[in-house]
PDB file of N, CA, C and O in Angstrom:
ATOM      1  N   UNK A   1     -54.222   4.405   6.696  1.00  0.00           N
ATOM      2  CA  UNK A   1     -52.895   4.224   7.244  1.00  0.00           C
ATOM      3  C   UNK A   1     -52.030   3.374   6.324  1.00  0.00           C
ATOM      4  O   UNK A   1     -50.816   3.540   6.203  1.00  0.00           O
ATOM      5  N   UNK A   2     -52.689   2.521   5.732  1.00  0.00           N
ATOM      6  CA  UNK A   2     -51.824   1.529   4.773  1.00  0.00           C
ATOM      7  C   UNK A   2     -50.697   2.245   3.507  1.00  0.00           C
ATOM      8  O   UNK A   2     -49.488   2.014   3.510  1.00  0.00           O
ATOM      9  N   UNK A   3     -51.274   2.978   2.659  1.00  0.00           N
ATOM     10  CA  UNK A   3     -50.287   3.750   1.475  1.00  0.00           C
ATOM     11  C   UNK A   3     -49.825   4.571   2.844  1.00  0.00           C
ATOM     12  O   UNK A   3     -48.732   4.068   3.107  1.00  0.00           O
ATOM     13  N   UNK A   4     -50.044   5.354   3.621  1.00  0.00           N
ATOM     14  CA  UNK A   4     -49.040   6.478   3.958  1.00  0.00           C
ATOM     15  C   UNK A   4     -47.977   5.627   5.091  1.00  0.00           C
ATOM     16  O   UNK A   4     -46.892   6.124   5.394  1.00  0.00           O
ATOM     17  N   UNK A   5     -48.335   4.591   5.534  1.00  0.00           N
ATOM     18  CA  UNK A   5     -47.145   3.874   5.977  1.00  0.00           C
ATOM     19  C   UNK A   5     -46.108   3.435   4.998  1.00  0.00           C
ATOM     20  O   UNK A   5     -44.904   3.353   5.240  1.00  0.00           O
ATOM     21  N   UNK A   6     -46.861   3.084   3.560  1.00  0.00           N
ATOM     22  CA  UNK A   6     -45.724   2.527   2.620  1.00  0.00           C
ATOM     23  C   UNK A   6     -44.874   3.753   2.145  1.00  0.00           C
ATOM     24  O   UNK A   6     -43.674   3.671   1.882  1.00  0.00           O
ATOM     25  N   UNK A   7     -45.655   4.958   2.059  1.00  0.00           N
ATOM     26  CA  UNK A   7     -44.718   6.026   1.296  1.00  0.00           C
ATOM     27  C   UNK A   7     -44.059   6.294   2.412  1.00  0.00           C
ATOM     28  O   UNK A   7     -43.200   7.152   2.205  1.00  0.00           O
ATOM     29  N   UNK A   8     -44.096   5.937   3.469  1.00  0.00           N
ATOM     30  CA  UNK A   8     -42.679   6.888   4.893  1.00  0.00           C
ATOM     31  C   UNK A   8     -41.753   5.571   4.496  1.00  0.00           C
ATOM     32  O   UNK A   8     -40.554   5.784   4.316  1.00  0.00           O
ATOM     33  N   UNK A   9     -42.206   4.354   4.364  1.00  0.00           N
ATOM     34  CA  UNK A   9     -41.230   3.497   4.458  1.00  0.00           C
ATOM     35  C   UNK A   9     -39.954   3.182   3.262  1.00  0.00           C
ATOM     36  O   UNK A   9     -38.814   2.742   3.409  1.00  0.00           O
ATOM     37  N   UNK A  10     -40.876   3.715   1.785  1.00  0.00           N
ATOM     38  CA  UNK A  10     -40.521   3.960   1.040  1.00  0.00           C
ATOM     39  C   UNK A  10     -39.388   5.160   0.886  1.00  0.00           C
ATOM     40  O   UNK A  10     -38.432   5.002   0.126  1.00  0.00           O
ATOM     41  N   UNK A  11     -39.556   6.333   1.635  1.00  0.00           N
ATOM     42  CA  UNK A  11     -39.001   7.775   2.048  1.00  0.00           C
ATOM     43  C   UNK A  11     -37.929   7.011   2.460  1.00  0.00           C
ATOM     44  O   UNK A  11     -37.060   6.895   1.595  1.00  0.00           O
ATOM     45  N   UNK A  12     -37.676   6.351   3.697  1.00  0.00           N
ATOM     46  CA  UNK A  12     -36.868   5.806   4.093  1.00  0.00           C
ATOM     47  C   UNK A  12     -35.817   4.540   3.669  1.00  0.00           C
ATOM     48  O   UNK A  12     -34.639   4.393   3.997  1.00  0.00           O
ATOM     49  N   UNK A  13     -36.497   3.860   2.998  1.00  0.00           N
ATOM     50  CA  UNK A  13     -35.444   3.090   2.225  1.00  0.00           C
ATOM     51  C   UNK A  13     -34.349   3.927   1.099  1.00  0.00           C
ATOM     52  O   UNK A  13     -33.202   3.751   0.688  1.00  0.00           O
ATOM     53  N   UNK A  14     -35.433   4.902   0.896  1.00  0.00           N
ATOM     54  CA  UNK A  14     -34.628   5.476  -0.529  1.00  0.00           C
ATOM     55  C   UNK A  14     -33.121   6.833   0.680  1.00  0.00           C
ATOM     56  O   UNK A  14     -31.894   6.746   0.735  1.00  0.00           O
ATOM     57  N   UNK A  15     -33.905   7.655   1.242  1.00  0.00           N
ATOM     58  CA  UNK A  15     -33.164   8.273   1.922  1.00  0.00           C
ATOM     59  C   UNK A  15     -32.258   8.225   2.812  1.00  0.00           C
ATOM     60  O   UNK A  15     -31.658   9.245   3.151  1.00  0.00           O
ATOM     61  N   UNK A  16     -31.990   6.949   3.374  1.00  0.00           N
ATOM     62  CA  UNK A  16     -31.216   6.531   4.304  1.00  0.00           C
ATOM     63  C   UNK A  16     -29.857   6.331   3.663  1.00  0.00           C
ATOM     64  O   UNK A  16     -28.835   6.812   4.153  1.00  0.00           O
ATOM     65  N   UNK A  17     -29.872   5.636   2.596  1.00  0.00           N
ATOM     66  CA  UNK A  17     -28.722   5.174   1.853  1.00  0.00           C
ATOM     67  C   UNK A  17     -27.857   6.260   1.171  1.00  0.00           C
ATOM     68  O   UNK A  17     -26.635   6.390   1.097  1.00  0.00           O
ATOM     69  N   UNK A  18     -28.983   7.071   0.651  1.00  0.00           N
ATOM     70  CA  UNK A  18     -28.602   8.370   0.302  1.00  0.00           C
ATOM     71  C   UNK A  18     -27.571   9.434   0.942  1.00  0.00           C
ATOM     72  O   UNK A  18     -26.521   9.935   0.541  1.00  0.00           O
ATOM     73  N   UNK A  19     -28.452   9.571   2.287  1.00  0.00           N
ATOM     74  CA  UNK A  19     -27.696  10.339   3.238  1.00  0.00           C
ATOM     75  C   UNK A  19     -26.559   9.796   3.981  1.00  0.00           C
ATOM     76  O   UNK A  19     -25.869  10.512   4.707  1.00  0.00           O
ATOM     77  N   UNK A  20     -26.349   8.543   3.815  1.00  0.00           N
ATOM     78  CA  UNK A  20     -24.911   7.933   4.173  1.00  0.00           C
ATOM     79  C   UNK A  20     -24.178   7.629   3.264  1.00  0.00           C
ATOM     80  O   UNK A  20     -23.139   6.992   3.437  1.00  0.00           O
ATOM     81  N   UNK A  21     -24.574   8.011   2.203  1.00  0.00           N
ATOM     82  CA  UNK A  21     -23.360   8.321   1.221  1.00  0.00           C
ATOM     83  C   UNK A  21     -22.981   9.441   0.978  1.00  0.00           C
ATOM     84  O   UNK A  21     -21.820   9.563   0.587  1.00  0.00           O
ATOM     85  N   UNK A  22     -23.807  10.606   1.122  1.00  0.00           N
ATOM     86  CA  UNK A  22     -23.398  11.965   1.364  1.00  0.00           C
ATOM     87  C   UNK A  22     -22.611  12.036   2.624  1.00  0.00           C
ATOM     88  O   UNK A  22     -21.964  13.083   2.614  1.00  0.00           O
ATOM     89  N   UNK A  23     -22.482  11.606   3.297  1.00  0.00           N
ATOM     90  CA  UNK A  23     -22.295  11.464   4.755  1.00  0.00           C
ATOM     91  C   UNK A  23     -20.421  11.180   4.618  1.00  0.00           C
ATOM     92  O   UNK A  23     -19.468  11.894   4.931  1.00  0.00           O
ATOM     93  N   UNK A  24     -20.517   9.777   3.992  1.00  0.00           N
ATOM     94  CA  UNK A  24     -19.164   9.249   3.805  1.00  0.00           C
ATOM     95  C   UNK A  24     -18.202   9.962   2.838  1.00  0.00           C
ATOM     96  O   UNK A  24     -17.001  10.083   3.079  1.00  0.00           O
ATOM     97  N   UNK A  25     -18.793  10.419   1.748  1.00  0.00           N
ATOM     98  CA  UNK A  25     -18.301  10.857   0.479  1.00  0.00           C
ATOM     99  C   UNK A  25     -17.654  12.444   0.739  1.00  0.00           C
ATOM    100  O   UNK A  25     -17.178  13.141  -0.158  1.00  0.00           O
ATOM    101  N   UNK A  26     -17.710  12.652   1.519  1.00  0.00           N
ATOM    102  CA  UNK A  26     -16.727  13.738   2.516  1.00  0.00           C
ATOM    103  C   UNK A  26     -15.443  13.890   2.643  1.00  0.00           C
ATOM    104  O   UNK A  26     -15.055  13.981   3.808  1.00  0.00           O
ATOM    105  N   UNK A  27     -14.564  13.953   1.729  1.00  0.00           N
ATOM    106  CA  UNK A  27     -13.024  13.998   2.222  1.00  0.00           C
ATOM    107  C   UNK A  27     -12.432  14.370   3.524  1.00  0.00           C
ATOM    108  O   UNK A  27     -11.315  13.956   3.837  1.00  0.00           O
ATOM    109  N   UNK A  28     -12.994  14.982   4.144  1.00  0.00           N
ATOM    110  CA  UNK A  28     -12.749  15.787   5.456  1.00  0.00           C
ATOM    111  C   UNK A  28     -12.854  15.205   6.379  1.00  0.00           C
ATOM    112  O   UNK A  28     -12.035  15.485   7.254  1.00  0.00           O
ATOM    113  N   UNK A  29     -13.694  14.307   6.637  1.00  0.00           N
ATOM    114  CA  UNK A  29     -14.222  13.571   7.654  1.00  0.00           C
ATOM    115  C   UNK A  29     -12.830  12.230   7.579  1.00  0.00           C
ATOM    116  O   UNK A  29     -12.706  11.673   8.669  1.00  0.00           O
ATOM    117  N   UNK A  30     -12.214  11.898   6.885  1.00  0.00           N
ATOM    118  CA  UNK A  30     -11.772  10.911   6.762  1.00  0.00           C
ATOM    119  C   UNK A  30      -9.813  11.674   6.836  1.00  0.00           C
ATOM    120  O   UNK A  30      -8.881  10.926   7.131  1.00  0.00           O
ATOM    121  N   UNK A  31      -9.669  12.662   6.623  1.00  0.00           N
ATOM    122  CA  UNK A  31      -8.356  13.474   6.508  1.00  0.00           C
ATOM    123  C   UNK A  31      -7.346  12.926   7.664  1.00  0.00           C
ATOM    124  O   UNK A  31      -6.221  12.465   7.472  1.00  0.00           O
ATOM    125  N   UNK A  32      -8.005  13.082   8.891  1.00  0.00           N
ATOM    126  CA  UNK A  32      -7.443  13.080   9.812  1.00  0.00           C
ATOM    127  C   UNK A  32      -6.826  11.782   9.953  1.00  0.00           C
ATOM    128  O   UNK A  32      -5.627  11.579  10.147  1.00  0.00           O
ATOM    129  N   UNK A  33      -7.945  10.729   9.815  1.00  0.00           N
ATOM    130  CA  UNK A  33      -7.779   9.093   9.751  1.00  0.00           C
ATOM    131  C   UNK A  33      -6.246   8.627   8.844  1.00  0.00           C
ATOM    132  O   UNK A  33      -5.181   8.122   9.201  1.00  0.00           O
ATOM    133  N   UNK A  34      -6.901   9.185   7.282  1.00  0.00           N
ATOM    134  CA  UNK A  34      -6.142   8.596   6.571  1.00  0.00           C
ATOM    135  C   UNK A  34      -4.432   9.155   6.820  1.00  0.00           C
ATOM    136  O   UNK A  34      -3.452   8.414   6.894  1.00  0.00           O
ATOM    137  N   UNK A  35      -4.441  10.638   6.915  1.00  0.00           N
ATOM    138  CA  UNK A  35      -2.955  10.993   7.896  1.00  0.00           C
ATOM    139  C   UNK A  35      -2.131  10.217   8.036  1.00  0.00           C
ATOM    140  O   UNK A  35      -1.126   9.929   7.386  1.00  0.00           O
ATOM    141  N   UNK A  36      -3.088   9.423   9.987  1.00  0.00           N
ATOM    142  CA  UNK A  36      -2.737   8.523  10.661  1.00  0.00           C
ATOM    143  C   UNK A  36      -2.759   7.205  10.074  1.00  0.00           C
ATOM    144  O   UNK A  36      -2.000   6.675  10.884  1.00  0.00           O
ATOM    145  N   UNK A  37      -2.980   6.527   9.487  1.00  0.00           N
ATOM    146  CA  UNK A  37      -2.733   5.743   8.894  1.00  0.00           C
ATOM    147  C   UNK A  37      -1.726   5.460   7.907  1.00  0.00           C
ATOM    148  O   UNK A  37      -1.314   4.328   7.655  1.00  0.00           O
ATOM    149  N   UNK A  38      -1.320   6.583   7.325  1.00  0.00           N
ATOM    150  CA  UNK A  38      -0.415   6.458   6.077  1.00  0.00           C
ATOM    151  C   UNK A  38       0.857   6.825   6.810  1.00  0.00           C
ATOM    152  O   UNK A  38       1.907   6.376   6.353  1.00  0.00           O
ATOM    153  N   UNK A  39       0.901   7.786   8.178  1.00  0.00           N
ATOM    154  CA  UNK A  39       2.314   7.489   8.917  1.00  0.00           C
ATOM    155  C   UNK A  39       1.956   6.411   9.551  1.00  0.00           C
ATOM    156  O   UNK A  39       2.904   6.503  10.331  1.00  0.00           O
ATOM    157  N   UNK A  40       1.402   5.431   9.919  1.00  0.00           N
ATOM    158  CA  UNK A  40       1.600   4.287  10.427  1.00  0.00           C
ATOM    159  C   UNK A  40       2.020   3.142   9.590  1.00  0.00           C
ATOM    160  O   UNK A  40       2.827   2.354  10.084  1.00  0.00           O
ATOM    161  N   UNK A  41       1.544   2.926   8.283  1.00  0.00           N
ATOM    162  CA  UNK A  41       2.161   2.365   7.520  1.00  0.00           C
ATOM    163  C   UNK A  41       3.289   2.786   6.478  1.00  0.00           C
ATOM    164  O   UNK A  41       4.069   1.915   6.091  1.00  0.00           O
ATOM    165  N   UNK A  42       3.415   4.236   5.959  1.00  0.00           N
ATOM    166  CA  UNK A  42       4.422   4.598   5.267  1.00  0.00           C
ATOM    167  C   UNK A  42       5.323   5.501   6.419  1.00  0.00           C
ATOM    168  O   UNK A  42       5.058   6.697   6.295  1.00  0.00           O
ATOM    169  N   UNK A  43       6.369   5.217   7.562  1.00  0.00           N
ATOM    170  CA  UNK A  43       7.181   5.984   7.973  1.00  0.00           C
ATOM    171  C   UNK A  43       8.016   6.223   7.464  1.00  0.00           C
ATOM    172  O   UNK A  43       8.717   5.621   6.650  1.00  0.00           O
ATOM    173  N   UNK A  44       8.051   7.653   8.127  1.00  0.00           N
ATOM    174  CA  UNK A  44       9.058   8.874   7.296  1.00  0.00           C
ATOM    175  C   UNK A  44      10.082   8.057   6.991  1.00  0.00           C
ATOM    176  O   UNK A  44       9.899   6.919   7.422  1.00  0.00           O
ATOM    177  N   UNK A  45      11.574   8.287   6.131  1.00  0.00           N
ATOM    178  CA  UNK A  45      12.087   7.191   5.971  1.00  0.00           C
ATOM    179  C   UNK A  45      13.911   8.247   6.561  1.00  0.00           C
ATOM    180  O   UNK A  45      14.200   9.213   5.855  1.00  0.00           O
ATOM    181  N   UNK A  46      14.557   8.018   7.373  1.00  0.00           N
ATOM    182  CA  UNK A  46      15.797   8.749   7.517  1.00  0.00           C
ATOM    183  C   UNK A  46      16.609   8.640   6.184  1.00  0.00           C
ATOM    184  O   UNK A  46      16.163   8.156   5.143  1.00  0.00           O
ATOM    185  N   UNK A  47      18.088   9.248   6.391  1.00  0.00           N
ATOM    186  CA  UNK A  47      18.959   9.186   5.421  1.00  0.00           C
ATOM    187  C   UNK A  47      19.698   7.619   6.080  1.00  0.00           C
ATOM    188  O   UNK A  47      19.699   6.629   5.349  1.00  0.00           O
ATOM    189  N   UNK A  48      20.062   7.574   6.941  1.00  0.00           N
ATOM    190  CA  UNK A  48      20.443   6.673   7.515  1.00  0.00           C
ATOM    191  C   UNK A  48      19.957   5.145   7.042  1.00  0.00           C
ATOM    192  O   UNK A  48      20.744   4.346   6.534  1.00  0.00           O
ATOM    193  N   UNK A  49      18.509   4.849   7.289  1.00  0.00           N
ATOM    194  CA  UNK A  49      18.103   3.649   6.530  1.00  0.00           C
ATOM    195  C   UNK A  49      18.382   3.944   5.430  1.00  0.00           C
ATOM    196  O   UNK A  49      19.195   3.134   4.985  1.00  0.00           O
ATOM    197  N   UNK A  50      18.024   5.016   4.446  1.00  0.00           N
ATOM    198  CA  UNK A  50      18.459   5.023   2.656  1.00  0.00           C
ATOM    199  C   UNK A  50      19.912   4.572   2.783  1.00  0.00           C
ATOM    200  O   UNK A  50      20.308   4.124   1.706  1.00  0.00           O
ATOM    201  N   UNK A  51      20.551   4.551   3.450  1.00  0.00           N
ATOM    202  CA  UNK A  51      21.735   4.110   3.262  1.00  0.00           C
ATOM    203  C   UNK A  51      22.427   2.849   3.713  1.00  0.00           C
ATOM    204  O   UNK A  51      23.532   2.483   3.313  1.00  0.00           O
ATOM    205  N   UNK A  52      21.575   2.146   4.689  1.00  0.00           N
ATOM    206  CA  UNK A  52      21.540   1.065   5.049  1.00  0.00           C
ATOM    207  C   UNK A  52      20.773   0.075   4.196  1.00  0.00           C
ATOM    208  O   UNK A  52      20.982  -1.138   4.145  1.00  0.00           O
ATOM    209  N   UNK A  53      19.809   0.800   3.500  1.00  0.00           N
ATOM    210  CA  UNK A  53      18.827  -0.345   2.564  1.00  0.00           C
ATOM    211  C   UNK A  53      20.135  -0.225   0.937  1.00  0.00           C
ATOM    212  O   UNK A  53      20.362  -1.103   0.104  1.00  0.00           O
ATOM    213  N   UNK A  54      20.476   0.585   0.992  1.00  0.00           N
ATOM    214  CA  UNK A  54      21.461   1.090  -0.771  1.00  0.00           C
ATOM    215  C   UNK A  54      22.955  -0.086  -0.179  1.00  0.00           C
ATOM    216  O   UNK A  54      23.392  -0.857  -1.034  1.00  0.00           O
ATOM    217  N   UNK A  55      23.575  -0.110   1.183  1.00  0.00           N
ATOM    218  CA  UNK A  55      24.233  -0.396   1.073  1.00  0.00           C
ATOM    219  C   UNK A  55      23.600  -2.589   0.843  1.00  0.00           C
ATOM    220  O   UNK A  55      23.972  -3.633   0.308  1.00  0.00           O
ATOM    221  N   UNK A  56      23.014  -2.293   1.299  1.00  0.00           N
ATOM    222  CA  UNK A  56      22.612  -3.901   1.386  1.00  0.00           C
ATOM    223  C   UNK A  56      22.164  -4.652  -0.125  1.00  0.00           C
ATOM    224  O   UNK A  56      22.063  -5.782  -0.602  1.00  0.00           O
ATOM    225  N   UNK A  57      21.996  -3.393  -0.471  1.00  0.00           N
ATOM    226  CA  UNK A  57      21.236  -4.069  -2.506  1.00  0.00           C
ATOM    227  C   UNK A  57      22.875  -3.859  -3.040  1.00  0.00           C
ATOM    228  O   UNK A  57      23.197  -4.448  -4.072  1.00  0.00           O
ATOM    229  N   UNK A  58      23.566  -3.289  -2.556  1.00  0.00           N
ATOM    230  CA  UNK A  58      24.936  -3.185  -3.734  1.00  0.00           C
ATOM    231  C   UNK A  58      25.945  -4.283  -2.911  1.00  0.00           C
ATOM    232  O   UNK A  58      26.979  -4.611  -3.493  1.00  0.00           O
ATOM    233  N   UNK A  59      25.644  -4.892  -1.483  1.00  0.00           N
ATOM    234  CA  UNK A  59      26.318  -6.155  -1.437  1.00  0.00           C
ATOM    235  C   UNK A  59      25.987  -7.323  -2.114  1.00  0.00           C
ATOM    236  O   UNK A  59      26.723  -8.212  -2.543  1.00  0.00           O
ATOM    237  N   UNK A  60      24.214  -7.143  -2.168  1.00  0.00           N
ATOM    238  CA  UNK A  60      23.505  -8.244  -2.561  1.00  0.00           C
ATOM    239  C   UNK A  60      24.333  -8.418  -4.256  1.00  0.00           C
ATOM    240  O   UNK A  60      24.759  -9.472  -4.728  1.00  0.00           O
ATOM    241  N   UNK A  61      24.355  -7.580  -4.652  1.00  0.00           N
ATOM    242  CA  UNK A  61      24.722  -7.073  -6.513  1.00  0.00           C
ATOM    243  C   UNK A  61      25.915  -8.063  -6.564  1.00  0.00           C
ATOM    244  O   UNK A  61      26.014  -9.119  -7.190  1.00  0.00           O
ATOM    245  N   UNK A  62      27.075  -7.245  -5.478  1.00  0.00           N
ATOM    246  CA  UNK A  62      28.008  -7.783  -5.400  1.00  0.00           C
ATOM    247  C   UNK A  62      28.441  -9.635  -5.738  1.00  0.00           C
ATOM    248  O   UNK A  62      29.113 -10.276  -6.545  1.00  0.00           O
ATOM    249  N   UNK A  63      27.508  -9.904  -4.471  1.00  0.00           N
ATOM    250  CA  UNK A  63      27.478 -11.393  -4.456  1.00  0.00           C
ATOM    251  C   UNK A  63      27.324 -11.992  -5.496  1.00  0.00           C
ATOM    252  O   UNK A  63      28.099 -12.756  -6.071  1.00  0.00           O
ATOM    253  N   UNK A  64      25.717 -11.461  -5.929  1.00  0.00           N
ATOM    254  CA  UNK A  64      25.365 -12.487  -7.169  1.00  0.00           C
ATOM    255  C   UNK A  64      26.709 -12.694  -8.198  1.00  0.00           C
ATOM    256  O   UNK A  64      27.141 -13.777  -8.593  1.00  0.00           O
ATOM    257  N   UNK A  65      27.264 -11.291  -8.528  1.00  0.00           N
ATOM    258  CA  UNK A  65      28.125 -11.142  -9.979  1.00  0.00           C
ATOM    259  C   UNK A  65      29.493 -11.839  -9.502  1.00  0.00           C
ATOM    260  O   UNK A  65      30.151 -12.478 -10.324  1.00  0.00           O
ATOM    261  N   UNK A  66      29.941 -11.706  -8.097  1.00  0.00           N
ATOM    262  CA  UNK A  66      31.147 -12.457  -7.791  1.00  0.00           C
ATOM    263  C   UNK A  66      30.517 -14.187  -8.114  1.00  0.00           C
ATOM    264  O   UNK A  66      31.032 -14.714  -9.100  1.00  0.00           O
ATOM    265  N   UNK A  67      29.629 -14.909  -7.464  1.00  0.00           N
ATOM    266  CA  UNK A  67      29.680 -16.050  -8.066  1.00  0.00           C
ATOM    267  C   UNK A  67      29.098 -16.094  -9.060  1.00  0.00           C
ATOM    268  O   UNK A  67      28.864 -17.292  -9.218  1.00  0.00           O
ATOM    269  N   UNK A  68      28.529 -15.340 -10.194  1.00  0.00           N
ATOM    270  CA  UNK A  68      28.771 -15.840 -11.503  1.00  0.00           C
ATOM    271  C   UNK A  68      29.492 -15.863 -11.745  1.00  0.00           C
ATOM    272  O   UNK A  68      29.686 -16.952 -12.285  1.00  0.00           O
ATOM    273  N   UNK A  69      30.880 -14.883 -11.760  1.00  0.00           N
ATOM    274  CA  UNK A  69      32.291 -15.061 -11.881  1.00  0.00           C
ATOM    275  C   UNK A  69      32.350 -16.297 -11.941  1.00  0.00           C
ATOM    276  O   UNK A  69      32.179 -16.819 -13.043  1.00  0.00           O
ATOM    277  N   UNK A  70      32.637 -17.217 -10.646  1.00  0.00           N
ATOM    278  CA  UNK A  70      33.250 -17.830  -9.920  1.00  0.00           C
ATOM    279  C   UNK A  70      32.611 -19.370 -11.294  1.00  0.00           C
ATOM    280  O   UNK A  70      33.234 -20.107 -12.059  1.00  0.00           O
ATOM    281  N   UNK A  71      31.230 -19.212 -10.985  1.00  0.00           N
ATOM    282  CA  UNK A  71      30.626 -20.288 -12.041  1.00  0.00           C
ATOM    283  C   UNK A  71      31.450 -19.775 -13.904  1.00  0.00           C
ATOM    284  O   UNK A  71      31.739 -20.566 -14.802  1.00  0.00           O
ATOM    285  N   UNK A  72      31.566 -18.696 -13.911  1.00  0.00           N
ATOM    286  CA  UNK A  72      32.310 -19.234 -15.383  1.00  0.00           C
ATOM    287  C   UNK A  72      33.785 -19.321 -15.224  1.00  0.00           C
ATOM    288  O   UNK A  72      34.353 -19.896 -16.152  1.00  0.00           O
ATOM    289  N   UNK A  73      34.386 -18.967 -14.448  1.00  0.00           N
ATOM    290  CA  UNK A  73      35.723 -19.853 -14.382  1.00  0.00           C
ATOM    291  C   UNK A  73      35.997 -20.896 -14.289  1.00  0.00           C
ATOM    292  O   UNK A  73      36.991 -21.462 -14.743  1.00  0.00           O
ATOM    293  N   UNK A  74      34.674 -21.543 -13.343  1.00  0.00           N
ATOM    294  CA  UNK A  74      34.742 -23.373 -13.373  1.00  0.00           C
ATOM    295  C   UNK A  74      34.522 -23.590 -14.330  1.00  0.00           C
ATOM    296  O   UNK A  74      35.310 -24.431 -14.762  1.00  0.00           O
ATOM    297  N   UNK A  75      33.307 -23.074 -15.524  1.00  0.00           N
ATOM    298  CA  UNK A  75      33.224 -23.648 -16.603  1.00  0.00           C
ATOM    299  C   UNK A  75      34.392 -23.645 -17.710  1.00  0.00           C
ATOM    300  O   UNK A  75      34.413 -24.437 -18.652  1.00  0.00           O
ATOM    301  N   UNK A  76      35.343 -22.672 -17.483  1.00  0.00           N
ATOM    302  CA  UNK A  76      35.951 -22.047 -18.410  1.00  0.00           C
ATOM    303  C   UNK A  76      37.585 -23.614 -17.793  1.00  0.00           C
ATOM    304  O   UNK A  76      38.383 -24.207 -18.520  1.00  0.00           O
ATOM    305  N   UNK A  77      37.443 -23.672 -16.678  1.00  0.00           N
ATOM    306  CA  UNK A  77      38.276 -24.599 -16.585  1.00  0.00           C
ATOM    307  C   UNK A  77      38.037 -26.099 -16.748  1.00  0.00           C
ATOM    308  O   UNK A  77      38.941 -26.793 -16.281  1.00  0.00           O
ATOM    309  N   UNK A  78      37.230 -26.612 -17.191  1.00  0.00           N
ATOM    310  CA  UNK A  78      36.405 -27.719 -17.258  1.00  0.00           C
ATOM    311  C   UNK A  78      36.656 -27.796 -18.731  1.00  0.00           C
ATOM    312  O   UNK A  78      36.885 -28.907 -19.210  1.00  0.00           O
ATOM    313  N   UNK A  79      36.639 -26.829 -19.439  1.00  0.00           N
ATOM    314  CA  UNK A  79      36.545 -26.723 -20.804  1.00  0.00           C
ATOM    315  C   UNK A  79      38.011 -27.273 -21.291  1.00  0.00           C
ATOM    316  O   UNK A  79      37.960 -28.190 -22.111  1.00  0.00           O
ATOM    317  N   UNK A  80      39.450 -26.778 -20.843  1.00  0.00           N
ATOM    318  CA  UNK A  80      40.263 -26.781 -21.585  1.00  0.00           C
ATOM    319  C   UNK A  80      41.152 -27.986 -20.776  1.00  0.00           C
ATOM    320  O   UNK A  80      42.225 -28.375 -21.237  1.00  0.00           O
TER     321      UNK A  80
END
């Protein structure tokens, strides 16, 4: 009983790992999941937000370049 208990146990260490990586390594099994997941974190995106996120980066633009303006005119008046 001693070797043929070690070779099943042996069978089994080696095959177990095996077959759950065949198991996982399945694209299919996981399709459905990843789907749901990628619309849960990447939602569809409307035209509406594209245009709410575009208008908000070209105020942001705005701002910055109006007070740099604003900072080289003070400098420019400081100067003379």
């Amino acid at each position: 009983m001693g070797w043929v208990f070690e070779v099943a146990k042996m069978f089994m260490y080696i095959s177990f790992p095996v077959g759950i990586f065949h198991y996982y390594h399945h694209p299919m099994i996981f399709e459905k999941l990843m789907i749901e997941e990628k619309k849960k974190y990447f939602p569809p995106t409307s035209r509406k937000r594209n245009a709410e996120v575009e208008d908000f980066i070209n105020k942001y633009n705005y701002d910055i370049k109006r007070k740099q303006l604003e900072a080289m005119e003070m400098q420019e008046r400081g100067k003379y």
